[in-house]
C-alpha angles and dihedrals in degrees: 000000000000098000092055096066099053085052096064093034087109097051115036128105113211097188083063097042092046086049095053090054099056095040084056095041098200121191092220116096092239100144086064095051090052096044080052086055097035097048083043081054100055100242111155123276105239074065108051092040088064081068098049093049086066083077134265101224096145141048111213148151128289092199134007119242097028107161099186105032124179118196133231106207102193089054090035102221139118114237135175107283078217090075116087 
């Protein structure tokens, strides 16, 4: 999953991504989940901060079943220690 996102570093727009998620106003916490990928991906920070103003309420899971997890506290969620 990460490399999949540096591998779209150069061509998304975070205005329309940020946009979408409003417009589908999830209840998951999905914007969270995709600042944690895009600040692992190296995307620059006045992007990944238009995620986290979106709001930060829960601490959950990035994936289910993790037997070692490491936690990001700005983005409050758990994640695999395996990812880098």
């Amino acid at each position: 999953m990460l490399d999949a996102y540096r591998g779209a570093k150069d061509r998304v727009s975070v205005g329309t991504l940020v946009a979408t998620l409003k417009k589908l106003a999830y209840v998951y916490p999905y914007h969270q989940a995709i600042g944690f990928y895009m600040q692992r991906a190296g995307y620059a920070k006045s992007q990944y901060e238009r995620l986290k103003r979106l709001g930060t309420q829960y601490d959950f899971y990035l994936a289910y079943g993790m037997k070692e997890k490491g936690y990001d506290a700005h983005w409050r969620l758990f994640f695999p220690k395996s990812l880098h």
